[in-house]
C-alpha positions in Angstrom: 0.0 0.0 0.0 1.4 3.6 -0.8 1.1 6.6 1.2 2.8 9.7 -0.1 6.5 9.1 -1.5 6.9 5.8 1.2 5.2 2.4 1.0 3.9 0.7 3.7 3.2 -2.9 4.4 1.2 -3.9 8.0 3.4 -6.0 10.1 6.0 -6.5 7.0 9.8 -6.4 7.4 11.7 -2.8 7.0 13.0 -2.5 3.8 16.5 -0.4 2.6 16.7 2.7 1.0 14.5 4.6 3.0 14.3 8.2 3.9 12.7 10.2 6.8 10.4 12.5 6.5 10.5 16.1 8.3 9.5 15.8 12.1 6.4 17.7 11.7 5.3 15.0 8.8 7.1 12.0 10.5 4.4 12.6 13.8 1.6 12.6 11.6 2.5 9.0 10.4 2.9 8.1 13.9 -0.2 6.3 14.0 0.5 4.5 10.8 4.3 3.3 11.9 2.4 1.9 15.5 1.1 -1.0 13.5 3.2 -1.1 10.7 6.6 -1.0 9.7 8.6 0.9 7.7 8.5 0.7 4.0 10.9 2.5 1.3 10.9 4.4 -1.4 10.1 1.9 -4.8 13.7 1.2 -6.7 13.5 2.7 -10.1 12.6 -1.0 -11.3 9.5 -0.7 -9.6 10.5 -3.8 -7.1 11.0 -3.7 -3.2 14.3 -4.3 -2.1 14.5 -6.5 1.2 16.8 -6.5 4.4 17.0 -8.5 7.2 15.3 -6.7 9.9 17.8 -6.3 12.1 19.8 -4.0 10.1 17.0 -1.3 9.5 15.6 0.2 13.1 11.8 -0.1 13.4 9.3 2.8 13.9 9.3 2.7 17.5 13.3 3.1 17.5 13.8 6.0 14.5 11.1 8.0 17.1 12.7 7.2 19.7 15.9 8.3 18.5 14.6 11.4 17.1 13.8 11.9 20.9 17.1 11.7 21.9 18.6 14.0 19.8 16.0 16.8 20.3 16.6 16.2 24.1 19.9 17.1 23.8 19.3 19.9 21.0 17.2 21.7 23.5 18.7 20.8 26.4 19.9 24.2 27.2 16.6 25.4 27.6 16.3 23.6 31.1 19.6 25.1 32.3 18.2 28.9 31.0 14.8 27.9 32.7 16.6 27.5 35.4 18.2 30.2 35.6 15.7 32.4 35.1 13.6 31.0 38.2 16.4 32.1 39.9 16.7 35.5 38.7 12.5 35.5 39.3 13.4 33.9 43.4 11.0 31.2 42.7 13.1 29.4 45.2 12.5 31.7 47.9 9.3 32.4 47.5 7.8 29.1 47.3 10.2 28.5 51.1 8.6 31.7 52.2 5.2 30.7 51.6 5.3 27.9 54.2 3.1 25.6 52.1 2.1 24.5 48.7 1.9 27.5 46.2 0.3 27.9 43.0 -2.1 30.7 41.6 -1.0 33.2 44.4 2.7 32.4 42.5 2.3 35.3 39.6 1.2 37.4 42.5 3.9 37.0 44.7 7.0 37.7 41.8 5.0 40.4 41.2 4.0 39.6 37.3 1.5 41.1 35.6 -1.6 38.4 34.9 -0.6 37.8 31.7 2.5 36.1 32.5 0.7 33.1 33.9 1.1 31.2 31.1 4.1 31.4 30.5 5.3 30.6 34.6 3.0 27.9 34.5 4.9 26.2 31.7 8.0 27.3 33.6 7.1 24.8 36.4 6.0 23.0 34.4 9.2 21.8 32.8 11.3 22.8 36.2 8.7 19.8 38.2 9.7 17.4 35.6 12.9 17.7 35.8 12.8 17.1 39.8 13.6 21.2 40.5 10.2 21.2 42.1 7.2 19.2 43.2 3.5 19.5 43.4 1.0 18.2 46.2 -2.1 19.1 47.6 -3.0 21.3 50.1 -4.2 20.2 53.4 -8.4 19.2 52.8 -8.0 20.7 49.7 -8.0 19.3 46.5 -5.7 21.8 44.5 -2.3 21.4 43.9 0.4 23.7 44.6 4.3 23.8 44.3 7.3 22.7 46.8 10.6 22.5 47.3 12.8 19.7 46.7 16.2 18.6 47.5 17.9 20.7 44.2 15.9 23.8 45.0 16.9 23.9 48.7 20.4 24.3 47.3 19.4 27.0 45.7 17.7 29.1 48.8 19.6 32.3 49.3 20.1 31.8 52.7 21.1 28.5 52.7 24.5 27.1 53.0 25.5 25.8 50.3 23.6 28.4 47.9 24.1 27.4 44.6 22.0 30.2 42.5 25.3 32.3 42.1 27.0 29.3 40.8 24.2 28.6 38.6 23.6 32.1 37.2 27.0 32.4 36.5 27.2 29.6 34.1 24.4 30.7 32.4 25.5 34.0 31.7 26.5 34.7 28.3 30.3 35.0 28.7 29.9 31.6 29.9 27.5 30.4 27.3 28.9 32.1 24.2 32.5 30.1 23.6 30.4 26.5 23.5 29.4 28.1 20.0 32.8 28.5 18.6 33.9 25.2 20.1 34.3 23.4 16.7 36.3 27.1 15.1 38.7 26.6 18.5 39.5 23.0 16.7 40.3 24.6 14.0 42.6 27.5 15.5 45.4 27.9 17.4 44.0 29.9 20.4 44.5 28.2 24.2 40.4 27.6 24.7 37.2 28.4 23.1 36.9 31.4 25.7 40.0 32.5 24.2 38.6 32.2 20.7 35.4 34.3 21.3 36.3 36.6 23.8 40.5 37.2 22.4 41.4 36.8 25.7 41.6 33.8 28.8 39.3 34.0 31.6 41.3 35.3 34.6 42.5 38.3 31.5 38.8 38.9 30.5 37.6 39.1 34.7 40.3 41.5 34.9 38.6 44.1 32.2 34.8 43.0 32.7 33.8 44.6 35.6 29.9 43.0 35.0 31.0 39.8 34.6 33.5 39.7 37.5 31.5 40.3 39.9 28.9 37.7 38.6 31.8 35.0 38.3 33.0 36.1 42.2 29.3 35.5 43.1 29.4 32.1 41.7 32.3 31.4 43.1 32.0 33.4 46.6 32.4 30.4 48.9 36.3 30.5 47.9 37.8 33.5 49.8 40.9 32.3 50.7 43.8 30.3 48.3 47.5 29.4 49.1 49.8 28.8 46.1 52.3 26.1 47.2 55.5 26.4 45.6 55.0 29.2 43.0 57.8 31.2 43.4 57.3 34.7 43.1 53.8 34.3 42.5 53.0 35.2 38.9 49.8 33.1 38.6 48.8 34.4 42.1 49.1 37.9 41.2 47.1 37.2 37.7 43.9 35.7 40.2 44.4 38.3 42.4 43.9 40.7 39.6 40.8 39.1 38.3 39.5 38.3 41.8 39.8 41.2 44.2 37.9 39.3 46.7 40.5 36.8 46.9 43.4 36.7 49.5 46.2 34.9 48.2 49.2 33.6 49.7 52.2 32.2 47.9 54.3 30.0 50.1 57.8 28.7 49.0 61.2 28.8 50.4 62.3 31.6 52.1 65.1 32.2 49.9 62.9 32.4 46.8 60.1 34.5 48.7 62.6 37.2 50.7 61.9 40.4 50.3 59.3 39.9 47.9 56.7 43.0 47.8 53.5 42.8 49.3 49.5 43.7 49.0 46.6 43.7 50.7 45.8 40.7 49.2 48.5 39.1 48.1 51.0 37.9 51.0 54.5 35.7 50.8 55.1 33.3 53.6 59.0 31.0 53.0 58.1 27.6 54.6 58.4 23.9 53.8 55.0 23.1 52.4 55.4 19.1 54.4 56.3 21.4 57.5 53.3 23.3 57.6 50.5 24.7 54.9 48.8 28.3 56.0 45.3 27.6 56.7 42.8 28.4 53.5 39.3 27.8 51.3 41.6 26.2 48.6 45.4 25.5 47.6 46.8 25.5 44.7 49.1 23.1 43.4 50.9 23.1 39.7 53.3 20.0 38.8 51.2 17.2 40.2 54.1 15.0 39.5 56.5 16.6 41.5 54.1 17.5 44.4 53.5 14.0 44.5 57.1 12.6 44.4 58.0 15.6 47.4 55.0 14.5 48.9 56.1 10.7 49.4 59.4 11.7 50.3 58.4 13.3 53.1 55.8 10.4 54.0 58.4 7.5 53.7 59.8 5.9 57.0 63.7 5.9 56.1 64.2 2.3 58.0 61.6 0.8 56.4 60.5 2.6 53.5 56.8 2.9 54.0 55.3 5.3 56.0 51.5 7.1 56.1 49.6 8.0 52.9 48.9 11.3 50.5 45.3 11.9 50.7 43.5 13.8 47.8 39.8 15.2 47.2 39.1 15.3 43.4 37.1 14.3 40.8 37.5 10.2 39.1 36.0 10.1 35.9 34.1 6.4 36.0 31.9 5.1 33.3 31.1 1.8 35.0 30.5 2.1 38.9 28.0 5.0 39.4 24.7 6.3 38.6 24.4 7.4 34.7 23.2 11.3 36.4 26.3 11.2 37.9 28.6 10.4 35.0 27.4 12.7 32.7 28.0 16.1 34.9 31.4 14.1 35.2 32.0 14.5 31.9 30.4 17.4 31.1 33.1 19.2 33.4 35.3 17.2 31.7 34.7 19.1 28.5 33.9 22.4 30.6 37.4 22.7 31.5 38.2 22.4 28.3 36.3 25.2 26.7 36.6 28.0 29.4 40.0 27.1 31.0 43.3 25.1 30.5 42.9 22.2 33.1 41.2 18.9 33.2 39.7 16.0 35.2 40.9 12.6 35.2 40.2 9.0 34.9 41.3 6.1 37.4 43.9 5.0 35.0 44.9 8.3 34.4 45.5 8.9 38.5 46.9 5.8 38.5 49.3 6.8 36.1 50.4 10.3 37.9 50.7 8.2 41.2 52.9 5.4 39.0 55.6 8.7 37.7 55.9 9.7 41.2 56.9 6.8 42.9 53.8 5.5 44.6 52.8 1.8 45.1 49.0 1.6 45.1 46.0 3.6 45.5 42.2 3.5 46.8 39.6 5.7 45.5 36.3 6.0 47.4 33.7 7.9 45.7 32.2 9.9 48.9 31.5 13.3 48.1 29.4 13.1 45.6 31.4 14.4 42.3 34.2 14.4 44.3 36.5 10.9 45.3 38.5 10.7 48.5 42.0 9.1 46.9 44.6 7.6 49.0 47.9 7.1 48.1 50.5 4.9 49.6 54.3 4.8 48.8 
């Protein structure tokens, strides 16, 4: 039987040579492809060419498919969505409310009635994606809106509060080098950041007074770094620079940090990083290699050759042993780092690998804070 350009056949095999239609055309067959399956184009000799029916997808699995792909076409519209219920203080206002919230909502961002719509199908989308939840009202049968575990993180008052983080990495800085990913590949600049915006990250903070202080938000919970074995601090000076916020300290010896000049925020302190590390929100450390050989020298018993363990807090990419959610924000940071800075996660083997260069025996990796592993290392 024809229909259009294809040929169908109820319950027959799928045949070669065939073609989608567009996706507005393809649902309208929908019904059709439910009982039957797919059919091609006639060859020019007017005959049907078979396949075995494992080689051509079925109806069910081209749809599906087509799915998939607009899923992840679109799927920035969930992280934008998102952002702008922050921006609105959806969050907030649903906490504030005490109990389940709906038509009072438009009311309470203070919206004019004709934006109803278009927050309804903002919930709508941000429910489904487990942002929100709906329930009913005590003795009443309507529902209304609550909090879940992801928008409690996002509560202004609430420790972690990750709605700076968030708007931050929807802000268009942010957003804009994904789109010249592919030209980066094709140039000779450091990252896609670099490729859009002519400059690196910690470079464009220091010139983009807007966007500086929206990156600082996002990362506000960072106040304090020490840069271990830096030398005269030039990469402490340049996040300084781009960071005001920040107080840095640059610890090496003393010989290589005397009489170095100082600011507000940026001091020296000449120390033995295995003697003692000033306190701090995060350290930085450069050659993993030779931090990690230094490191098990000063761990190693010198009568019998073993002594205590390096412990690290990072993220393992694993493909294998964890929840698919998990994986995937693994490996978008993966990429992440790659488009807005110069640094990258790793993989078990490639830990394994670093600890293997510097001299370390075995390992243990325990997957305990959430994206992050706890890794111990033993000489």
């Amino acid at each position: 039987m024809a229909s259009g350009n294809y040929w169908y056949e109820p319950h027959g095999e799928p045949l070669s040579d065939y073609s989608f239609v567009s996706p507005t055309s393809a649902s309208s067959l929908n019904s059709l492809f439910s009982h039957s399956k797919f059919i091609s184009r006639r060859t020019r000799a007017g005959k049907l060419r078979s396949m075995e029916a494992n080689d051509v997808p079925t109806a069910s699995e081209m749809f599906g498919a087509q799915a998939h792909i607009y899923k992840h076409a679109f799927s920035f519209a969930t992280s934008m969505v998102l952002g702008c219920a922050i921006q609105l203080g959806i969050p907030d206002i649903i906490h504030n409310h005490k109990q389940p919230m709906k038509l009072s909502l438009v009311s309470e961002l203070k919206l004019p009635p004709t934006k109803s719509n278009g927050i309804h199908r903002l919930m709508r989308l941000l429910v489904y994606s487990g942002f929100f939840a709906t329930t009913k009202k005590p003795d009443e049968n309507e529902e209304g809106y609550v909090l879940t575990v992801s928008s409690k993180l996002l509560l202004k008052r609430e420790i972690p509060n990750l709605s700076p983080f968030v708007r931050a990495m929807v802000d268009p800085v942010m957003v804009n080098p994904w789109h010249s990913f592919g030209d980066w590949f094709l140039g000779n600049e450091t990252n896609p950041f670099e490729t859009v915006l002519g400059e690196l990250m910690w470079e464009f903070c220091d010139q983009n007074t807007r966007f500086n202080q929206v990156f600082n938000e996002g990362m506000a919970k960072v106040d304090t770094l020490v840069d271990v074995g830096s030398g005269t601090g030039v990469i402490a000076k340049t996040i300084v620079a781009a960071f005001p916020h920040l107080k840095c300290t640059v610890l090496d010896l003393p010989h290589v940090v005397a009489n170095m000049p100082e600011t507000e925020n940026l001091k020296y302190v000449g120390g033995d990083m295995f003697q003692s590390i000033p306190s701090a929100d995060a350290i930085l450390f450069k050659d993993c290699v030779k931090m990690l050989k230094r490191s098990r020298e000063a761990i190693r018993d010198k009568d019998d050759g073993r002594k205590g363990k390096v412990l690290i807090i990072d993220m393992v990419l694993n493909t294998s042993e964890e929840e698919a959610d998990m994986t995937e924000v693994k490996l978008i940071f993966y990429v992440m780092m790659m488009v807005l800075l110069t640094v990258r996660e790793r993989t078990e083997k490639e830990w394994e690998k670093l600890f293997l260069e510097a001299g370390f025996m075995s390992y243990k990796i325990t997957p305990v804070f959430g994206l992050s592993s706890l890794i111990e290392v033993f000489p």
